[in-house]
C-alpha positions as CSV (number, residue, x, y, z in Angstrom):
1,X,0.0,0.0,0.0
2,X,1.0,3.4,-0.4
3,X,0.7,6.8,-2.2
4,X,1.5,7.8,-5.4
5,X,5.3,9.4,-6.1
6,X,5.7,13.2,-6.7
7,X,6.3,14.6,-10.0
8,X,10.1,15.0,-10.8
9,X,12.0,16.9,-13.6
10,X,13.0,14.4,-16.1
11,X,16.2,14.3,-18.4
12,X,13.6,15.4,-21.3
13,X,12.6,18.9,-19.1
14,X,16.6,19.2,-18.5
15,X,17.5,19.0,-22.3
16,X,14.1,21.5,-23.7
17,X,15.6,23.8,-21.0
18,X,19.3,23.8,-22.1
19,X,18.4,23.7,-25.5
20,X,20.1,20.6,-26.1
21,X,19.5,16.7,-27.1
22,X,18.8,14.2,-24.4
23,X,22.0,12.1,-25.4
24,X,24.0,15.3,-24.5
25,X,22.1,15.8,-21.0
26,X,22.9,12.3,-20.8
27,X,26.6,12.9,-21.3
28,X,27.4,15.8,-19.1
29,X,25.6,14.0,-16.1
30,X,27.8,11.0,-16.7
31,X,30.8,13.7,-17.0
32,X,31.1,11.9,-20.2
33,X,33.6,13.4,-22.6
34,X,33.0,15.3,-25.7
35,X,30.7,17.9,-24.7
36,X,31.7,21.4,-25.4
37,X,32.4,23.5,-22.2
38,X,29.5,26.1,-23.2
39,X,27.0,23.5,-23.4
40,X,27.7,21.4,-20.0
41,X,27.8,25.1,-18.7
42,X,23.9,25.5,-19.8
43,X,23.4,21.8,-19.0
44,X,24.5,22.4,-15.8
45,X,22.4,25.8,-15.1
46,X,19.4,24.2,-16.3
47,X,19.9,20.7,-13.8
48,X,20.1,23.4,-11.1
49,X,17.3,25.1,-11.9
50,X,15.0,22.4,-12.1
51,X,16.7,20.4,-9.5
52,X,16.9,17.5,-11.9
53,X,18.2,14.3,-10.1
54,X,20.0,11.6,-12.1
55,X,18.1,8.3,-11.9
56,X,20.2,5.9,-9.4
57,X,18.8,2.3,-11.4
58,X,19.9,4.2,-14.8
59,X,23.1,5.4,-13.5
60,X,23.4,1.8,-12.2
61,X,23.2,0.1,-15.9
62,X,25.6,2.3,-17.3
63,X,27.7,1.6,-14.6
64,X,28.0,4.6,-12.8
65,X,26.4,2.9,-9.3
66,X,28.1,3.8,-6.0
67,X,27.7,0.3,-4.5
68,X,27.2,1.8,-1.1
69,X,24.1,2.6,1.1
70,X,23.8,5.0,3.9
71,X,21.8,3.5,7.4
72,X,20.9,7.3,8.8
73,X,20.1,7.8,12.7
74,X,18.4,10.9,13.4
75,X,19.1,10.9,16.8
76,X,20.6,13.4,18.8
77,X,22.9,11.5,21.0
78,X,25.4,9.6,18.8
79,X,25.6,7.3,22.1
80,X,22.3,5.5,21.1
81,X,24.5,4.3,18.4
82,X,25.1,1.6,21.3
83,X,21.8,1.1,22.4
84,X,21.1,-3.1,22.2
85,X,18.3,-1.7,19.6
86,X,20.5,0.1,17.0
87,X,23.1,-2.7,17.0
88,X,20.6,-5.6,16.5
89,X,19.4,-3.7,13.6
90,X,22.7,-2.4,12.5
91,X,23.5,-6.5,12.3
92,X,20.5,-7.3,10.9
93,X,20.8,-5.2,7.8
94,X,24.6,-5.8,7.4
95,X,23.9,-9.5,7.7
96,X,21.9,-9.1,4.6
97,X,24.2,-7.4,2.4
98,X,26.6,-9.4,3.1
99,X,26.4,-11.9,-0.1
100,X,25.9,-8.4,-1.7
101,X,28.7,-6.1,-3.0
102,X,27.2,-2.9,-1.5
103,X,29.0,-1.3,1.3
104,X,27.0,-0.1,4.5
105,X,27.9,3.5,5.7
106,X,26.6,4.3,9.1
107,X,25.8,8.1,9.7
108,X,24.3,10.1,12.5
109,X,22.1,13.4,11.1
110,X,20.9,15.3,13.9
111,X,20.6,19.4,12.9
112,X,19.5,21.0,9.8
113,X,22.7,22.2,8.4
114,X,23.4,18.4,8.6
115,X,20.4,17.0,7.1
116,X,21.1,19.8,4.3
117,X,24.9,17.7,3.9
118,X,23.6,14.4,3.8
119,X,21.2,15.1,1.0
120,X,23.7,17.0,-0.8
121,X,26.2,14.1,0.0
122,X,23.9,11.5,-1.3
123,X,22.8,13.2,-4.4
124,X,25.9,13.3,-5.7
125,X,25.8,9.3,-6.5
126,X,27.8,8.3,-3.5
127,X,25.2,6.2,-2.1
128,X,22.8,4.8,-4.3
129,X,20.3,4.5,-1.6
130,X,19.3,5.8,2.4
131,X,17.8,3.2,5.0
132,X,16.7,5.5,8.1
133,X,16.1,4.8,11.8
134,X,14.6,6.6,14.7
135,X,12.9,9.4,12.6
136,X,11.1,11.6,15.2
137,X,7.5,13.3,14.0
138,X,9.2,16.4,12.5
139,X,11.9,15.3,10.6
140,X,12.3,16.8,7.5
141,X,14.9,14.1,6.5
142,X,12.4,11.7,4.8
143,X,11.0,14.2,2.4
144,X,13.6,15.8,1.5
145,X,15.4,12.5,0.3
146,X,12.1,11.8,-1.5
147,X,12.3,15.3,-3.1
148,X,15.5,14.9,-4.9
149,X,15.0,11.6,-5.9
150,X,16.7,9.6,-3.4
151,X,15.2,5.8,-3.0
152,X,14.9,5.4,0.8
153,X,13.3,3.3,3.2
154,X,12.5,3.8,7.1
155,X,12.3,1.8,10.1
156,X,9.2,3.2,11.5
157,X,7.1,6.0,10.4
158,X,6.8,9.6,11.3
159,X,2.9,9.0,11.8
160,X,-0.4,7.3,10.2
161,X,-0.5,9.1,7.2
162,X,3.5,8.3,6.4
163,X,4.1,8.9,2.9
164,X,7.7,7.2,2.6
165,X,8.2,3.2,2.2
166,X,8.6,2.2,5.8
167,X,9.4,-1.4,7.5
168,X,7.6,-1.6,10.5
169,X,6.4,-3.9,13.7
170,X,2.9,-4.5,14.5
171,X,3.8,-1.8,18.2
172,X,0.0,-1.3,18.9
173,X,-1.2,-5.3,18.5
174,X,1.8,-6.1,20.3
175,X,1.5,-4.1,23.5
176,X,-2.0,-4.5,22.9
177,X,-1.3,-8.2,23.5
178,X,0.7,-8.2,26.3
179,X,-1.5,-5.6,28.7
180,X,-4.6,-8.2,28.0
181,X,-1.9,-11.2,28.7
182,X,-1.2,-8.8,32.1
183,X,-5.3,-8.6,32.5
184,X,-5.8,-12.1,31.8
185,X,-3.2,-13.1,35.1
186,X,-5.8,-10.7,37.3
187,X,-3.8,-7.5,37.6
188,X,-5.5,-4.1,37.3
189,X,-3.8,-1.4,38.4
190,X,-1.3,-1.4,35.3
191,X,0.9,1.4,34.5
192,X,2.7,2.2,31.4
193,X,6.2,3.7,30.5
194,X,5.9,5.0,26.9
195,X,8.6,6.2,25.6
196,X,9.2,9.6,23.9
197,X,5.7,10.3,22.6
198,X,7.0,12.7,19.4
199,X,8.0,9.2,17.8
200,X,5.0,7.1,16.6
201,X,6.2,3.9,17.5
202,X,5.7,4.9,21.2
203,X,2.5,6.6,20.5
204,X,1.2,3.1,19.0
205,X,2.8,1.1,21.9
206,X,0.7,3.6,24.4
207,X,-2.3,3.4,22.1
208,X,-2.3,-0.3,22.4
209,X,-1.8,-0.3,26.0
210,X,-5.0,1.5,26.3
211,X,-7.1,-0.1,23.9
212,X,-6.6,-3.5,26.0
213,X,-7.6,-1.5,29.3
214,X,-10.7,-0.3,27.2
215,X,-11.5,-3.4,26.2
216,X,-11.4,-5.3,29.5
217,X,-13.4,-2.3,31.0
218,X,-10.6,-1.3,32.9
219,X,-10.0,2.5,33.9
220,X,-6.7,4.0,32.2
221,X,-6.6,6.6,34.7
222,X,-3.4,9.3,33.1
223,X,-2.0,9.1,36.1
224,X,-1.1,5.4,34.9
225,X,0.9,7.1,31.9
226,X,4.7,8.4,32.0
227,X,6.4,9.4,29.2
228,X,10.3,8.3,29.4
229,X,11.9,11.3,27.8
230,X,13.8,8.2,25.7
231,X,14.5,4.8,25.4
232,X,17.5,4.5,27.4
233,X,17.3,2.3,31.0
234,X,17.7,5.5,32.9
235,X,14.2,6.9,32.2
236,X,12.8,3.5,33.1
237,X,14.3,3.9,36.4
238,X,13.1,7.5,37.0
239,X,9.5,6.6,35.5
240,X,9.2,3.7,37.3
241,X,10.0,5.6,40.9
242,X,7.5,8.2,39.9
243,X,5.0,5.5,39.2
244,X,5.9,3.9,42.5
245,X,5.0,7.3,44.3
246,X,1.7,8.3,42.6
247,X,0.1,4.4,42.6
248,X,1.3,2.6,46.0
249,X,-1.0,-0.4,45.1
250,X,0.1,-1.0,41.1
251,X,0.6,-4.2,40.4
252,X,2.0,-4.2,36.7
253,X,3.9,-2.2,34.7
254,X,4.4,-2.7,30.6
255,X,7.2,-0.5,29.4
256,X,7.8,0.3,25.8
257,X,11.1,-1.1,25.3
258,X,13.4,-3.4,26.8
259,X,15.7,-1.2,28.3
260,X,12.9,0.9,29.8
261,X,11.7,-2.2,31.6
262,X,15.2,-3.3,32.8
263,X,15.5,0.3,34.1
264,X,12.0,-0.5,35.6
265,X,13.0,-3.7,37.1
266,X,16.1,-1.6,39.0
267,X,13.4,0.6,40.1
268,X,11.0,-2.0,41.6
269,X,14.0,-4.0,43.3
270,X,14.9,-0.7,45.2
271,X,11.6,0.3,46.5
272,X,11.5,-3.5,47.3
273,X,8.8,-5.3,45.4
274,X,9.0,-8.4,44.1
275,X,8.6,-9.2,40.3
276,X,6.5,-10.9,39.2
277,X,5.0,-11.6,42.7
278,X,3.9,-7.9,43.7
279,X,4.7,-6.1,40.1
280,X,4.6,-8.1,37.0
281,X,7.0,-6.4,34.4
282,X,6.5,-6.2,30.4
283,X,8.8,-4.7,28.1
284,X,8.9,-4.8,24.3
285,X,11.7,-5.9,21.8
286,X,13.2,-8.9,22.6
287,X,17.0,-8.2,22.2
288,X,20.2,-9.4,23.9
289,X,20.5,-6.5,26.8
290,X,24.1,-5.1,27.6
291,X,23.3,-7.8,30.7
292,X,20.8,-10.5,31.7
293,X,17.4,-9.0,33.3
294,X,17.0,-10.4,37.1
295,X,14.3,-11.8,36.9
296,X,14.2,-13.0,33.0
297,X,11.9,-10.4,31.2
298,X,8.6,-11.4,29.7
299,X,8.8,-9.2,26.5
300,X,7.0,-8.4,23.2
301,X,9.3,-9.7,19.9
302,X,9.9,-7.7,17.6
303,X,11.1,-9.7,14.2
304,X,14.4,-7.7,13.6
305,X,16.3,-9.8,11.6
306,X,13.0,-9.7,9.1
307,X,12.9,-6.0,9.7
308,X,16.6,-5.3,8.3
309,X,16.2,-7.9,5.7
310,X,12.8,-6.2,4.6
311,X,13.8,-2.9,4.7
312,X,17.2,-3.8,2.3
313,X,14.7,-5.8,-0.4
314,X,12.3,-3.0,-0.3
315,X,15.5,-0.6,-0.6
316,X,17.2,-2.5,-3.7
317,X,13.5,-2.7,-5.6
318,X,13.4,1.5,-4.9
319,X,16.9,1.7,-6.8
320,X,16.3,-1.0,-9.3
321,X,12.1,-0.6,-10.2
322,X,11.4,2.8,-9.3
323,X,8.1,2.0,-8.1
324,X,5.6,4.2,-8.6
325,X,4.0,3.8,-5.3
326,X,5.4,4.1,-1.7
327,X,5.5,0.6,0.1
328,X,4.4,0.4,3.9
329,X,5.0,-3.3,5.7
330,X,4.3,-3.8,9.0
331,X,5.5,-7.0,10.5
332,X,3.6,-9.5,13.0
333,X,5.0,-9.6,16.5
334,X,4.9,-12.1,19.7
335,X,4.7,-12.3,23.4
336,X,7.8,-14.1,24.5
337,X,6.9,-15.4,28.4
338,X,10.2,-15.1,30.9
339,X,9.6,-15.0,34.4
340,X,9.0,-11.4,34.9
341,X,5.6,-11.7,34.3
């Protein structure tokens, strides 16, 4: 499913503009010889002025392709780079490349002097595609890659009405699953540690806690609800204690990633309450932690190794087909049962 592509100059618009052939357009984009100095010149202007963009699969047959794709985080901290998150999907997509002979750059874009680089970088044919991660709701990044041309794929989405080929997991029918599997075992005060709520996959993780609530005709008082200003094991920690303090008598907790809950679990085993016995614990990912959870962590599992493998097919048909439509997958998920819950 998706939405139709954007108009783009073409190599025909270029040459009426310039006043020239298409075989000479052709030429000077390919910095082919024998074109007179005048006429790249007025090529040149014209490409500028249209903001024409070279077509990466027909660069690609005449042998003009970089061989190289650029995995973009858009986060600020370049520390997430080792968050257990970012390196599981940093393997997954390198692990399928590798019987390919395209090299995987890693970049972090974080301002908009950088994000004005990148796509500057990238349009000049040294990557022949972008794969992005951790896009917040306001990034520009996606659209302008789409604008000049670039084929790119996300991990996530920016929102409902995302208009860029995106990979992504079921996040609402997952934590929708696990707060009913929580309901199911008789607990009822349940609180919930989103995540950063400007990024949609935390958004649908907190809308899917709420729709279980709803549905067992359970009260999902706000009070219930903190935000963890990001995904990191600290801000489970600190939401978890606030949680503590406002809600005495909770009894479960999902948080919207692993890390959050292993923060959570730190939490809990402070204020001394047992998990699962007085606080059952959910968190959502299913990756190796930096350390082993105590107790094992009941978890939602998210298919990463499909993810990266998804997102690079989707990203080699974008540079070979040109689709004309955007492509939007979203990938099953399942409740993995440890002891935590």
């Amino acid at each position: 499913m998706g939405r139709q592509r954007p108009g783009a100059p073409t190599l025909e618009e270029v040459a009426a503009l310039a006043g020239v052939g298409r075989g000479t357009v052709s030429r000077v984009v390919n910095n082919a010889a024998g074109v007179r100095d005048s006429t790249r010149r007025a090529v040149q202007r014209a490409i500028a002025e249209l903001g024409y963009v070279p077509n990466l699969a027909a660069r690609s047959l005449a042998g003009h392709r970089a061989d190289a794709v650029a995995l973009v985080m858009t986060e600020p901290d370049w520390r997430l780079f080792g968050e257990p998150f970012f390196t599981e999907i940093v393997h997954a997509v390198g692990d399928a490349l590798t019987d390919t002979p395209v090299q995987l750059l890693l970049t972090l874009v974080r301002t908009d002097t950088e994000r004005r680089r990148f796509v500057e970088y990238a349009r000049g044919g040294r990557v022949d595609g972008v794969l992005l991660m951790s896009v917040h709701a306001e990034d520009p990044l996606p659209d302008m890659l789409a604008k000049a041309g670039l084929p790119t794929v996300m991990l996530g989405r920016r929102s409902a009405d995302e208009s860029v080929t995106y990979v992504d997991a079921d996040n609402a029918g997952g934590a929708r699953g696990a707060v009913t599997y929580l309901l199911d075992g008789g607990r009822r005060r349940i609180g919930v540690i989103s995540g950063p709520l400007d990024m949609y996959v935390a958004q649908c993780r907190l809308r899917g806690y709420r729709e279980a609530l709803e549905l067992a005709g359970v009260t999902a008082g706000a009070s219930l609800v903190v935000e963890g200003g990001d995904f990191k094991e600290e801000s489970g920690r600190r939401a978890m204690t606030e949680l503590i303090a406002r809600h005495p008598d909770l009894d479960a907790v999902f948080a919207a990633s692993d890390t959050l809950a292993a923060g959570a679990l730190g939490a809990l085993r402070a204020a001394g309450r047992r998990v699962p016995q007085d606080v059952a614990v959910i968190g959502f990912d299913d990756f190796q932690p930096a350390r082993p959870t105590d107790p094992p962590l009941t978890t939602v599992r998210q298919p990463l190794e499909e993810i990266g493998r998804t997102m690079v097919r989707l990203l080699q048909e974008e540079m070979e087909d040109s689709p004309v439509a955007w492509r939007h997958v979203i990938l099953r998920t399942e409740l993995v049962l440890r002891n935590s819950a």
